[in-house]
C-alpha positions as CSV (number, residue, x, y, z in Angstrom):
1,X,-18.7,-11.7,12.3
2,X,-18.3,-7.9,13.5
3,X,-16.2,-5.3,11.1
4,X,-12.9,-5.3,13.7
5,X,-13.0,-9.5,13.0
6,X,-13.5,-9.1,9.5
7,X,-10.3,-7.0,9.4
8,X,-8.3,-8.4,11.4
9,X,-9.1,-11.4,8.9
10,X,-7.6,-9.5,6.4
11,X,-4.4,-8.0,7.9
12,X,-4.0,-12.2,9.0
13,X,-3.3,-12.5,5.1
14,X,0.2,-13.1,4.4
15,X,0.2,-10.6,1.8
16,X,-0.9,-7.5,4.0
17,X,0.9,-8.7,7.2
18,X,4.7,-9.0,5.4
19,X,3.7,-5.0,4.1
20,X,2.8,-4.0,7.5
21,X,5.7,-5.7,9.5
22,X,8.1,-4.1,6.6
23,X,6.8,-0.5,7.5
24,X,6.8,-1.5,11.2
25,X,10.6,-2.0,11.1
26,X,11.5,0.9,8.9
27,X,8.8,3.5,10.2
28,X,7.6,4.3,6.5
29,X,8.5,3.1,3.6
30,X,7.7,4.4,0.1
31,X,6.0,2.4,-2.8
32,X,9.2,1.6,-4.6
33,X,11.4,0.7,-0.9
34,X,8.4,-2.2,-0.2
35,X,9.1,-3.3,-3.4
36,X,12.2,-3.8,-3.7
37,X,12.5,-5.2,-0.1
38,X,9.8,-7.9,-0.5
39,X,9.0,-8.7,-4.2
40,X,10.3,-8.6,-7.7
41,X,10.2,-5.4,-10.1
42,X,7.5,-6.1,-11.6
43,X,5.3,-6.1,-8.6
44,X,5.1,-2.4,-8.2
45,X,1.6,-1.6,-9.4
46,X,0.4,-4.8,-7.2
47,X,2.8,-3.5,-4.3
48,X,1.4,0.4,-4.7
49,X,-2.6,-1.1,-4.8
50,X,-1.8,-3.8,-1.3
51,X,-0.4,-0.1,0.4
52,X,-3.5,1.4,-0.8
53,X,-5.7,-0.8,0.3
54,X,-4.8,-0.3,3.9
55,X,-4.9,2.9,3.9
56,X,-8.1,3.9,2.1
57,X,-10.9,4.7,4.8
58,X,-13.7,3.5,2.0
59,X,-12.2,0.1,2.8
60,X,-12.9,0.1,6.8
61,X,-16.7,1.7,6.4
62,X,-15.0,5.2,5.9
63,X,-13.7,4.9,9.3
64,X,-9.8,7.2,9.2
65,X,-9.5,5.1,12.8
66,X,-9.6,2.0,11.4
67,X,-6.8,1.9,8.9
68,X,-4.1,0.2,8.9
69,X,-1.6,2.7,7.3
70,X,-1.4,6.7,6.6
71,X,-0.1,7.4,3.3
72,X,1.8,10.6,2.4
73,X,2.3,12.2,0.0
74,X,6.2,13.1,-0.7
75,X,6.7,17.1,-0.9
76,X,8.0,17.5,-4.4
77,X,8.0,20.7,-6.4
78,X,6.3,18.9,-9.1
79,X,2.7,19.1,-10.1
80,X,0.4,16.3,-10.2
81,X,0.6,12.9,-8.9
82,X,3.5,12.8,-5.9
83,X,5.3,9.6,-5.0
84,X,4.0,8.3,-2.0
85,X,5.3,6.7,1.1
86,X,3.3,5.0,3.9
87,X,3.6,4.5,7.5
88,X,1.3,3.3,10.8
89,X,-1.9,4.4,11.3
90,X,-3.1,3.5,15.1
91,X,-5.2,0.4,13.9
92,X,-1.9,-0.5,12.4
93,X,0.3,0.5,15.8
94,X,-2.6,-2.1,17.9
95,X,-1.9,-4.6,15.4
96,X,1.4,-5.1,16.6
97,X,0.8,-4.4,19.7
98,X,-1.7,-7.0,20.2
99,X,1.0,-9.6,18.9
100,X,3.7,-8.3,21.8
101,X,5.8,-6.3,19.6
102,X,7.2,-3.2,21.4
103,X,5.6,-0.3,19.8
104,X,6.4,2.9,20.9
105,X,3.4,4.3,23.3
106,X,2.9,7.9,22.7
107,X,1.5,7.7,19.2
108,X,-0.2,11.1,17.0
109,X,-0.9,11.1,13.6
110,X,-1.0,14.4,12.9
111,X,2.7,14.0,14.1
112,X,2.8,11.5,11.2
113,X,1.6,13.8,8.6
114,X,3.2,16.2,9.3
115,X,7.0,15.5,9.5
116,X,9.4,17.6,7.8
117,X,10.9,16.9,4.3
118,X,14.4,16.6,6.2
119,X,13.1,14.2,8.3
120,X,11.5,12.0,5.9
121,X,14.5,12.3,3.4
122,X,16.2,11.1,5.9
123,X,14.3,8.1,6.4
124,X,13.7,7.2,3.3
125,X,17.8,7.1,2.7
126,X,18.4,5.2,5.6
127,X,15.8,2.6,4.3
128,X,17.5,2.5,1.5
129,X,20.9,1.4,2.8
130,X,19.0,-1.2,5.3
131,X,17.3,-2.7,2.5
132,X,20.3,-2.5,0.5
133,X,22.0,-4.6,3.4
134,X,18.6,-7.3,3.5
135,X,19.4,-7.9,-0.2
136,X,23.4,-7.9,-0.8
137,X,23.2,-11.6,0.9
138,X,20.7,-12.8,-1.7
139,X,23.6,-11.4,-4.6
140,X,26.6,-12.3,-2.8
141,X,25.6,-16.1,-1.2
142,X,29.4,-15.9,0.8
143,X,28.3,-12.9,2.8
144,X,26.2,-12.8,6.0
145,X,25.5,-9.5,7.9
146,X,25.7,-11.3,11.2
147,X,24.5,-8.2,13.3
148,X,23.2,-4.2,12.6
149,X,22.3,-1.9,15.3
150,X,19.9,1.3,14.3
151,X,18.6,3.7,16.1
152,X,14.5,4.4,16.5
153,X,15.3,8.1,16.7
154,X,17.6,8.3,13.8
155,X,16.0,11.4,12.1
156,X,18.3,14.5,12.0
157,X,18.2,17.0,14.8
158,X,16.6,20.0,14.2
């Protein structure tokens, strides 16, 4: 079996495939935003390693072009540990594409990194209100969000 099979092998696992179709749909998501979206509270620490995991190069033969995810780190003013939010590497971006999905074609990930804290403010808040809008069925049973339209460009203008 050759490394990209052996990966692929892994990203087939239920578990790494819901995360990466969750931050496919939402562009990034942050540790706490995957959690709440796919599993119960107490799954963060398990949630925050899965992310990890496919993003850390020592897991893919310290290869950065053959991670799934990026992660970032959230500019805060605070010292030490920052929360961090996650989005598609270009290993991550073929996975999809490879399954059909339309993923956007011009692709860099130093465009990734570097986005602006507006920008990812932004994003983060309107992941919040989508997966706000995924859950409110599962607490109010009578209520069905038949239809949402959102924008792929919905980051403020600059």
């Amino acid at each position: 079996m050759n490394m990209n099979e052996h990966h692929d092998q892994i990203v087939q696992r239920r578990t790494y495939h819901i995360l990466l179709t969750a931050i496919f749909e939402h562009r990034l998501l942050s540790v706490d935003q995957a959690t709440r979206l796919l599993y119960k509270p107490g799954m963060l620490t398990t949630v925050r390693e899965r992310l990890y995991f496919l993003a850390n190069t020592k897991n893919f033969h310290d290869d950065p072009e053959q991670v799934y995810l990026l992660r970032h780190a959230l500019p805060t003013k605070d010292i030490g540990n920052k929360p961090a939010f996650y989005s598609l590497a270009g290993r991550g971006r073929s996975y999809f594409q490879e399954q059909g999905f339309n993923v956007k074609k011009r692709y860099r990930p130093v465009e990734e990194r570097e986005l602006g804290y507006p920008t990812i403010m932004h994003l983060l808040g309107l992941n919040d209100v989508t997966i706000a809008l995924r859950l409110l069925p599962k607490q109010l049973p009578a209520l069905r969000i038949a239809r949402w339209f959102m924008s792929k460009n919905s980051a403020p203008c600059k």
